[in-house]
C-alpha atoms as one frame of an Amber mdcrd trajectory, in Angstrom:
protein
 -54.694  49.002-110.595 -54.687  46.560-113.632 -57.322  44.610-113.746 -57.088
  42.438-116.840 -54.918  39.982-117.904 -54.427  39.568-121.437 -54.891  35.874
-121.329 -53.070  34.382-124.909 -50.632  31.739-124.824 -48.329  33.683-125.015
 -44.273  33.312-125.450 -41.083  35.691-125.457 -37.312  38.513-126.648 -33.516
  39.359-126.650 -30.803  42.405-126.486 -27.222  42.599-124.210 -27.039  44.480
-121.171 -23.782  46.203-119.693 -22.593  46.397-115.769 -24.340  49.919-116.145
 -27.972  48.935-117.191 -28.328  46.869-113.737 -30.484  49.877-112.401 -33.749
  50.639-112.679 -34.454  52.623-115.691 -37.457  54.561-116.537 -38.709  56.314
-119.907 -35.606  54.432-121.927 -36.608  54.843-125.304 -33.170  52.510-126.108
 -34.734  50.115-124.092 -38.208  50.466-125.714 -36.805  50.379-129.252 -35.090
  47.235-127.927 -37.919  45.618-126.270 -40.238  46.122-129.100 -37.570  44.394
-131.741 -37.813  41.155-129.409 -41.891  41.399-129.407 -42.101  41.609-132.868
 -39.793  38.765-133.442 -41.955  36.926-131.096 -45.656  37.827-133.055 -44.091
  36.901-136.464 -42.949  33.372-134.889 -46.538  33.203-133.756 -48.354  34.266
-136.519 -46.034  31.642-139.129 -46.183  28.783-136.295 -42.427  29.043-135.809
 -41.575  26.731-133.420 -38.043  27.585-133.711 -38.192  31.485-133.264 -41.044
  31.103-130.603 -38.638  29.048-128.520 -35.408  31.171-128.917 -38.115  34.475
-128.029 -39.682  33.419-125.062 -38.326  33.549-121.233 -37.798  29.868-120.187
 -40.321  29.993-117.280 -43.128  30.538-119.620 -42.425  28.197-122.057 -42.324
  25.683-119.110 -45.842  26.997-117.544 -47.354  26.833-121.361 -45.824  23.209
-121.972 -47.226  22.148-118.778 -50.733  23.872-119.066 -50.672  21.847-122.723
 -49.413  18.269-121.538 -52.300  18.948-118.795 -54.886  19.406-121.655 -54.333
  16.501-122.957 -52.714  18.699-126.398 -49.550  18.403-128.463 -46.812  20.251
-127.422 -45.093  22.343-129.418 -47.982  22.508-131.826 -50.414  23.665-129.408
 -48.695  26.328-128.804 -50.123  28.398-131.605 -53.534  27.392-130.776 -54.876
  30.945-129.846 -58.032  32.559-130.304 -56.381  35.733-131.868 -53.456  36.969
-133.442 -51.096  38.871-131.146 -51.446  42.598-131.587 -49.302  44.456-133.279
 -47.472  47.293-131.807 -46.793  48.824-134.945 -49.357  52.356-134.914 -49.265
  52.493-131.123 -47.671  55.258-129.167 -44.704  53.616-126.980 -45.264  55.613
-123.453 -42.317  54.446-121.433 -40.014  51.352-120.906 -38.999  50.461-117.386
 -36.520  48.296-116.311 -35.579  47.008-112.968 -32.971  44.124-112.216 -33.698
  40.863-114.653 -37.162  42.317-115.822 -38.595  45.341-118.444 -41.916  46.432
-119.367 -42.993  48.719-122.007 -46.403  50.560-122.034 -48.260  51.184-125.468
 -51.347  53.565-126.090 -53.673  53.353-129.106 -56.085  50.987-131.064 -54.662
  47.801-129.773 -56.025  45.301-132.320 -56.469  41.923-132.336 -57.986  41.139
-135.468 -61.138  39.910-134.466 -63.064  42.175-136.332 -64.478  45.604-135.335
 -63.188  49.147-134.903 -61.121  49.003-131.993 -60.691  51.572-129.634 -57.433
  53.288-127.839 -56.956  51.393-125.127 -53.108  50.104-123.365 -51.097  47.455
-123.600 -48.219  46.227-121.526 -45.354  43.757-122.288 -43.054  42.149-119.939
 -39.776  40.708-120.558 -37.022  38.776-118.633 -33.537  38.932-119.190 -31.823
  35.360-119.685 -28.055  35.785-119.862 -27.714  39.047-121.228 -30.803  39.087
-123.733 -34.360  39.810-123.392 -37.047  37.306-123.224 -40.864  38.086-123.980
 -42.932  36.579-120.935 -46.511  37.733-121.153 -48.632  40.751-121.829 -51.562
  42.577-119.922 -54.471  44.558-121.952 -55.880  47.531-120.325 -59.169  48.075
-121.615 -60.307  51.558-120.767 -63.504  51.354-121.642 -64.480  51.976-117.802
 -62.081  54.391-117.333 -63.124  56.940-120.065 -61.607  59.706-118.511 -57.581
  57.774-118.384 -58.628  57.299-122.496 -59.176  61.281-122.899 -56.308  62.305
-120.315 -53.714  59.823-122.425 -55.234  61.284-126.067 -54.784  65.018-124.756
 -50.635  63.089-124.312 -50.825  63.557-120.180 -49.505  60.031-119.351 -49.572
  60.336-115.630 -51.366  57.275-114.984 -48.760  54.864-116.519 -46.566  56.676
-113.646 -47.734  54.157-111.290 -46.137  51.342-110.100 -48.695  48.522-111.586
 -46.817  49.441-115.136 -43.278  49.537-114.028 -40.619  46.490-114.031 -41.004
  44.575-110.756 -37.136  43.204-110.492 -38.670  39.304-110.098 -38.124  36.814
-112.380 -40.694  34.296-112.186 -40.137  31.034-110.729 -39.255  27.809-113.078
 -42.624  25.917-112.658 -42.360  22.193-111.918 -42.551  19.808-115.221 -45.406
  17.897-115.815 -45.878  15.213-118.127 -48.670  14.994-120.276 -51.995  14.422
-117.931 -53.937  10.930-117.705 -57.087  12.692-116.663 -57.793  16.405-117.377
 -59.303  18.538-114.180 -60.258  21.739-113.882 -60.522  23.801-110.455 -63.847
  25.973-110.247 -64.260  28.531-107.550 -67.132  30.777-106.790 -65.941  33.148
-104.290 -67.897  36.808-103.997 -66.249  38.808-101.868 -63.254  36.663-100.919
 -59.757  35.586-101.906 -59.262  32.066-102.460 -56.285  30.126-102.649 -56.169
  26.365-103.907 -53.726  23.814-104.312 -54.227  20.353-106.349 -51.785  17.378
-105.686 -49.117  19.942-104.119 -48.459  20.794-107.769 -51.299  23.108-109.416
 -51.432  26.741-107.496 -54.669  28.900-108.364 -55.560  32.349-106.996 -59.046
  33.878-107.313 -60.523  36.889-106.018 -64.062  37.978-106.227 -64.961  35.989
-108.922 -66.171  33.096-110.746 -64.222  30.636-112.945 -62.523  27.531-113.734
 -58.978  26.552-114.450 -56.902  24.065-115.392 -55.104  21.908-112.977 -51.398
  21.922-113.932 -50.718  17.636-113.554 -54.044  16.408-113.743 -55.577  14.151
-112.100 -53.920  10.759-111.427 -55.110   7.445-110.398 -55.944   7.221-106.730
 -55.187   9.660-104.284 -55.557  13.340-105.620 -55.167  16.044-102.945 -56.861
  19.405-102.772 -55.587  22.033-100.367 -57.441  26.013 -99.599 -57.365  29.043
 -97.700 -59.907  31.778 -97.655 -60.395  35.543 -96.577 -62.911  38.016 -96.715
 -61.926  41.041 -99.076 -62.296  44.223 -97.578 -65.905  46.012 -98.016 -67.352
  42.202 -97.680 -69.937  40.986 -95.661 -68.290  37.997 -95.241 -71.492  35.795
 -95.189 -71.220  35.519 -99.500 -71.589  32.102-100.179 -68.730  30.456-102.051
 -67.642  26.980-103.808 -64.867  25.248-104.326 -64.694  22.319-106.773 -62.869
  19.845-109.186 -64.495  18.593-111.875 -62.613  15.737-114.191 -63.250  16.230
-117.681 -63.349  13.224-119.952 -62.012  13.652-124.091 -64.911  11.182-125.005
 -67.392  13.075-126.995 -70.704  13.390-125.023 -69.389  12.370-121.471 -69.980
  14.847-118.961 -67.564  16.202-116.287 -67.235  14.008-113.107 -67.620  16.589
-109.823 -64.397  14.803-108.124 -64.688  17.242-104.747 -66.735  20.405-103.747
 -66.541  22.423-100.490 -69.737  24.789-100.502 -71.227  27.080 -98.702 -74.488
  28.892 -98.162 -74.837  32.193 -98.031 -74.770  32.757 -93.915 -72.626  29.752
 -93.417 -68.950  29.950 -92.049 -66.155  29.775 -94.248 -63.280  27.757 -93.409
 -60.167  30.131 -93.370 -58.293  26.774 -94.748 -58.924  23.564 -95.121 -57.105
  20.269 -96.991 -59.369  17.298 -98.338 -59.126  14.386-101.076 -60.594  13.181
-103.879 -59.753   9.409-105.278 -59.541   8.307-109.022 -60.708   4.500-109.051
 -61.624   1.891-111.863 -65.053   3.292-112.213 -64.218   6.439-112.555 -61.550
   5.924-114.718 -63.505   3.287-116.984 -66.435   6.171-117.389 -63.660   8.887
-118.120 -62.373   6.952-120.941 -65.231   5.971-122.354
């Protein structure tokens, strides 16, 4: 099972398809020399901050969820866009293991020192693209890092060239394009969703807008909108994950984040429980934006 996502900003690729490629294909190395022409098309417009190229290389849907996760930061858009912690990696030196395509959507699987050029000696790990076809060319949509550090005996099985384990289905094409997201505008008040959930999945919901999904975990993201002045709804459902107690204590919050140097986040709504407590299996509640609020936001 993957468990990371490789979390840049990332955009997307292109090739033409016949009435005979609308099967799913497995181990295309046509396909893979294909693919990889649109991702490297789509690191160089990264890398030179080509607006341009990133737009005509990336599947539609995520350059709508990137504009709207930047309009709901508050942040420039397109110039954001190229505000990343670290280059792309190359794929040039990495061993191409298969491409897979199934209906509108491709991966392609990569084995060796995936390197992002923060410095280091990096280790051979995987990496896997995934593309979307948009009227007969290939679009780059995002990209998952496999880091096998915890899995040291995948690494040795994949250097010995015995790539059974990207058989499974986690690294194959899964024939569903993703969804065109909603467009925001560009946020009045930036919020952020935090969720503390051991031993459950959560599911929230802010303003019937901003989805977010966690699952054993702990962290924060953005809400996709905002917050807006007045009425600001918050939906969730919970379940216990198998091998739980389900007595883990968990929170739920929304915090409003002010761009005023030195003011701290405003807690907008929290649903907490103590360890021992019951969990609601769903619930719907409301926070509200006024004039103070608003007034100590902006500063």
């Amino acid at each position: 099972m993957i468990s990371k996502r490789f979390f840049l900003m990332l955009g997307m690729f292109s090739i033409l398809l016949g009435a005979s490629d609308l099967g799913a294909q497995v181990n295309n190395p046509q396909l893979q020399k294909q693919l990889e022409g649109v991702y490297s098309k789509w690191r160089n417009a990264m890398v030179q901050k080509d607006a341009r190229t990133w737009g005509q290389t990336t599947a539609k849907s995520r350059q709508m969820a990137i504009r709207n996760r930047i309009y709901s930061e508050r942040r420039a858009y397109p110039q954001s866009v190229f505000d990343i912690p670290a280059a792309p990696p190359s794929v040039a030196g990495l061993k191409g293991l298969s491409a897979h395509r199934k209906g509108a959507t491709a991966t392609s699987v990569y084995f060796g020192k995936v390197d992002f050029g923060v410095g280091g000696d990096p280790a051979d790990n995987l990496l896997l693209l995934h593309f979307v076809n948009e009227g007969g060319s290939w679009k780059y949509d995002t990209a998952d890092f496999i880091n096998l550090l915890a899995l040291p005996e995948v690494r040795k099985q994949l250097q010995a060239g015995d790539y059974t384990y990207v058989e499974q289905k986690d690294f194959q094409a899964s024939g569903v394009v993703p969804p065109m997201p909603i467009a925001v505008g560009p946020a009045k008040y930036i919020a952020k969703v935090y969720t503390f959930c051991p031993g459950r999945d959560v599911k929230v919901k802010v303003n019937k807008i901003s989805d977010h999904h966690f699952i054993d975990t702990k962290a924060a993201e953005v809400v996709i909108g905002g917050g807006k002045d007045g009425l600001n709804e918050v939906q969730f459902a919970t379940k216990a994950l198998e091998g739980s107690t389900g007595k883990e204590a968990m929170t739920i919050r929304v915090y409003l984040m002010s761009t005023v140097p030195g003011t701290k986040p405003i807690k907008a709504f929290e649903y907490q429980v103590k360890e021992g407590e019951e969990v609601k299996p769903f619930g719907s509640s409301h926070f509200v934006i006024d004039a103070k609020m608003a007034k100590k936001l902006n500063g």
